[in-house]
VEXMI-857028 format. One record per residue: residue number from 1; chain; z, y, x of N, C-alpha, C, O in turn. Coordinates in steps of 0.2 Angstrom, whole numbers. Layout:
// residues N
<rec NUM, "A", <Z, Y, X>, <Z, Y, X>, <Z, Y, X>, <Z, Y, X>>;
...
END
This chain:
// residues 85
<rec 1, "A", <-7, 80, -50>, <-4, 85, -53>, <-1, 90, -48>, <2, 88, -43>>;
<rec 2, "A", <-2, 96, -50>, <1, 103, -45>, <7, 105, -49>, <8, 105, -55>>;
<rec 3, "A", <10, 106, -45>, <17, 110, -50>, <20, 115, -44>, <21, 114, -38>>;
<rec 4, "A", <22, 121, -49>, <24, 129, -46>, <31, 127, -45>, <34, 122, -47>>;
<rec 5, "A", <35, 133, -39>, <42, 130, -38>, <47, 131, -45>, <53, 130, -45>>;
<rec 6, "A", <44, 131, -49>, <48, 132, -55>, <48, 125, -58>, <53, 122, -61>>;
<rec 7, "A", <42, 123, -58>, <41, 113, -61>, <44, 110, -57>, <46, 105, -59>>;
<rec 8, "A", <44, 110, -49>, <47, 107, -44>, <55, 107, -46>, <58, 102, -46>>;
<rec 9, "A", <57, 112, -47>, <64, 113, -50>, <66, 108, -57>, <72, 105, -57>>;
<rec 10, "A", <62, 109, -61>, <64, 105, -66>, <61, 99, -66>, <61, 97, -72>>;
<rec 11, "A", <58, 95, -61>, <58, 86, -59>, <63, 86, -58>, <67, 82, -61>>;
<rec 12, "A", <66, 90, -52>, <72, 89, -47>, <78, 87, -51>, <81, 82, -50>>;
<rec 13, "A", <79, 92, -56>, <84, 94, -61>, <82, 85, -68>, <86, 82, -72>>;
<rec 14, "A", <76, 83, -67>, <77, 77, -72>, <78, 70, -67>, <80, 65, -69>>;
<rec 15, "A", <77, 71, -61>, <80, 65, -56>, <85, 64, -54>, <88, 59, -53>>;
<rec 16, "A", <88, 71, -54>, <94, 71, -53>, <101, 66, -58>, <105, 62, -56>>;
<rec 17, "A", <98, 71, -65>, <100, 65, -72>, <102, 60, -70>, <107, 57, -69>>;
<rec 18, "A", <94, 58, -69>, <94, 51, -68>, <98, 46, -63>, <101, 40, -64>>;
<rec 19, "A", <98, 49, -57>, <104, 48, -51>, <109, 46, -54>, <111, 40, -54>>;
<rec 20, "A", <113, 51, -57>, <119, 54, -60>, <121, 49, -65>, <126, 47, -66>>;
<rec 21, "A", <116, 46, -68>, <118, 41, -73>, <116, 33, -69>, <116, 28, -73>>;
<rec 22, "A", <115, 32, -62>, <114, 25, -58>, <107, 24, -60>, <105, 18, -59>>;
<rec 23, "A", <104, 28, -61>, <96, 23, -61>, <94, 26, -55>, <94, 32, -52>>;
<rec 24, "A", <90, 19, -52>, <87, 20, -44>, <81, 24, -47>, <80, 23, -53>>;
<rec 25, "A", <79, 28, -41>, <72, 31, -42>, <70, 31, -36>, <74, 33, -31>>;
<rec 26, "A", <64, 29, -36>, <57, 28, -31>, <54, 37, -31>, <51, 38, -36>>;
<rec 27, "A", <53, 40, -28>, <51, 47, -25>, <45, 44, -21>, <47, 40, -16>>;
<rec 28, "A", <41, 45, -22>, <33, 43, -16>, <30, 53, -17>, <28, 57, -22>>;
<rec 29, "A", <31, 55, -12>, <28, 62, -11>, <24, 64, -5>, <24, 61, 0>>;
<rec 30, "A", <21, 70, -6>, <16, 72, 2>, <19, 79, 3>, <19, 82, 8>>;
<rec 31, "A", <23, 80, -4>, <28, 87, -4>, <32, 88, -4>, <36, 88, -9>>;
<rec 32, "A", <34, 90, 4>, <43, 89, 6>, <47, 94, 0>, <53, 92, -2>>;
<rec 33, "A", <45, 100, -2>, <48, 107, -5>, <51, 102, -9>, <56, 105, -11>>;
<rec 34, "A", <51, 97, -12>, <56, 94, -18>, <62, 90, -14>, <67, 88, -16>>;
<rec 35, "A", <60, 90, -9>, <70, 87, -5>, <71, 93, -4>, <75, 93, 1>>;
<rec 36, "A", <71, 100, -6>, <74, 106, -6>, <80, 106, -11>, <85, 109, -11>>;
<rec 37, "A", <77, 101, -16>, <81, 99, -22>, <85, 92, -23>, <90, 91, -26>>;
<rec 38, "A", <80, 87, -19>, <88, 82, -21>, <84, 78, -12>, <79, 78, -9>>;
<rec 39, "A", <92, 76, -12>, <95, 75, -5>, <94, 66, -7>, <97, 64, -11>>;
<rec 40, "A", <87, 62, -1>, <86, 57, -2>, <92, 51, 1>, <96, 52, 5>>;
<rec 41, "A", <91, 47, -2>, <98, 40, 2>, <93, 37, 10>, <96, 36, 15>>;
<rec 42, "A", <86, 38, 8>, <84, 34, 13>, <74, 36, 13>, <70, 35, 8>>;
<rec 43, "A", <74, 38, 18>, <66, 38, 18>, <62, 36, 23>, <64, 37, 28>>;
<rec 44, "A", <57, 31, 21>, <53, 27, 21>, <45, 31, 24>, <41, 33, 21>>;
<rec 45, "A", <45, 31, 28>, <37, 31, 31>, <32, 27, 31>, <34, 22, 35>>;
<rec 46, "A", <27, 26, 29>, <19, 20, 26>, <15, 23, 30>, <16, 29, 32>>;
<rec 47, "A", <12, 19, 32>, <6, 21, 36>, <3, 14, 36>, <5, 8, 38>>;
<rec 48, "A", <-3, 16, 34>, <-10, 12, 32>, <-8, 4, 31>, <-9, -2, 33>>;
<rec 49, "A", <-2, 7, 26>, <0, -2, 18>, <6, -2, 23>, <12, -4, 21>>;
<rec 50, "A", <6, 1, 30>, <14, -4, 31>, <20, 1, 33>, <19, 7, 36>>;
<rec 51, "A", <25, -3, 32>, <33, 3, 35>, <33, 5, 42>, <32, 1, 46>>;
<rec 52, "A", <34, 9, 44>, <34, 11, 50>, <40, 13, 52>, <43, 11, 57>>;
<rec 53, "A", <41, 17, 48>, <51, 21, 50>, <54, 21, 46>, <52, 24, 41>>;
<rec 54, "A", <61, 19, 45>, <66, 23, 40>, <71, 25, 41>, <75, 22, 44>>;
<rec 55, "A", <72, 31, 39>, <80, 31, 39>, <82, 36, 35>, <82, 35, 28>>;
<rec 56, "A", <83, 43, 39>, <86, 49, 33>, <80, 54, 34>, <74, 53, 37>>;
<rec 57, "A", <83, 60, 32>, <82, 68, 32>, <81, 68, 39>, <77, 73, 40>>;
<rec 58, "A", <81, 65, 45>, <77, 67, 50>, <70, 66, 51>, <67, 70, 54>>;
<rec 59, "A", <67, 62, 48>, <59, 58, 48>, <59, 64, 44>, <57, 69, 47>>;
<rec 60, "A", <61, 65, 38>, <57, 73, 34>, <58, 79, 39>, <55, 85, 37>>;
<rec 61, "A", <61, 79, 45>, <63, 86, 49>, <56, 84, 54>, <53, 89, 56>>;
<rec 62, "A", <56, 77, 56>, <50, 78, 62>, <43, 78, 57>, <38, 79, 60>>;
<rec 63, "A", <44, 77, 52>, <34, 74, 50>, <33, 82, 49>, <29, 85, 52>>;
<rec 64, "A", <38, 84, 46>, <37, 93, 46>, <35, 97, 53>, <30, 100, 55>>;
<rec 65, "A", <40, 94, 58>, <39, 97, 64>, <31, 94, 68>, <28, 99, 70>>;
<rec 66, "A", <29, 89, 68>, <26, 86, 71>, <19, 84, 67>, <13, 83, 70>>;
<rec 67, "A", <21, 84, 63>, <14, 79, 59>, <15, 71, 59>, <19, 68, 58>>;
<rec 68, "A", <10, 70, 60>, <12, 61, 60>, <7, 58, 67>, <3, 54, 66>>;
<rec 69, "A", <8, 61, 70>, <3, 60, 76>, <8, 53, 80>, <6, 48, 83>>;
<rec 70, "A", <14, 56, 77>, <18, 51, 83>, <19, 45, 79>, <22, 41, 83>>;
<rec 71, "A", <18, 43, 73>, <16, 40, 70>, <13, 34, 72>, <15, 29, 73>>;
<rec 72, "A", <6, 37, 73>, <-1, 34, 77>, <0, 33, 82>, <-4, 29, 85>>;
<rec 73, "A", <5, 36, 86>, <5, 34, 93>, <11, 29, 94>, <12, 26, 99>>;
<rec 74, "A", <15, 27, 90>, <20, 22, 92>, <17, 17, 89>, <19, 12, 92>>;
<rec 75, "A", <10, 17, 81>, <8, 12, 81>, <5, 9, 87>, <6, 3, 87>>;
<rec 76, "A", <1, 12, 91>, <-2, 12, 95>, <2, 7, 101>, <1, 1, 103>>;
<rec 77, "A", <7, 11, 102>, <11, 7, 107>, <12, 1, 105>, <10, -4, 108>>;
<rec 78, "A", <15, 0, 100>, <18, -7, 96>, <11, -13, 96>, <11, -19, 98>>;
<rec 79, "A", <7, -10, 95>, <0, -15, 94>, <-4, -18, 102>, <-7, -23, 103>>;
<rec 80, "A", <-1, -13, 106>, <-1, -16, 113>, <3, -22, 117>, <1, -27, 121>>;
<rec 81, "A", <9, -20, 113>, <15, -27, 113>, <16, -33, 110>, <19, -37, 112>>;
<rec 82, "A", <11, -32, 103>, <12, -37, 97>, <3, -36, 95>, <1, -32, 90>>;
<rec 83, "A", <-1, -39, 98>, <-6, -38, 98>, <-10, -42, 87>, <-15, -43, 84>>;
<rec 84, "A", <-4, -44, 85>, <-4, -45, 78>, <-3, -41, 73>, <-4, -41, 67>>;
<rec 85, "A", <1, -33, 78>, <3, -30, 72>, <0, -25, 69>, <3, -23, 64>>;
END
């Protein structure tokens, strides 16, 4: 599904709600433009089935800046260390 910054605007504005009223919501996106609108507790990066990083609004500041190269490349390191991972 595509959505114009006006549809982005009003998911944001029904998530919001939902926050506002305690219900968790799961956000799974490839499109940052909607944390332009709600401010996450904690984001989560997946890479191929598994967690790799969490934290805040910084991981959305580098995958913007960077791409996910470094992604691959700490898996990379990690899998040299823990030859299981």
């Amino acid at each position: 599904m595509a959505l114009d910054v006006d549809g982005v605007r009003m998911i944001a504005g029904i998530i919001r709600e939902f926050l506002s009223a305690g219900t968790g919501v799961l956000l799974i996106t490839h499109y940052p433009r909607i944390l332009d609108y709600i401010e996450p507790n904690r984001v989560t990066v997946l890479y191929r089935g598994r967690v790799v990083a969490v934290g805040g609004l910084e991981l959305v500041d580098r995958i913007n800046q960077e791409g996910y190269k470094w992604v691959e490349e700490e898996i990379a390191v990690e899998a040299r260390w823990n030859p299981r991972a």
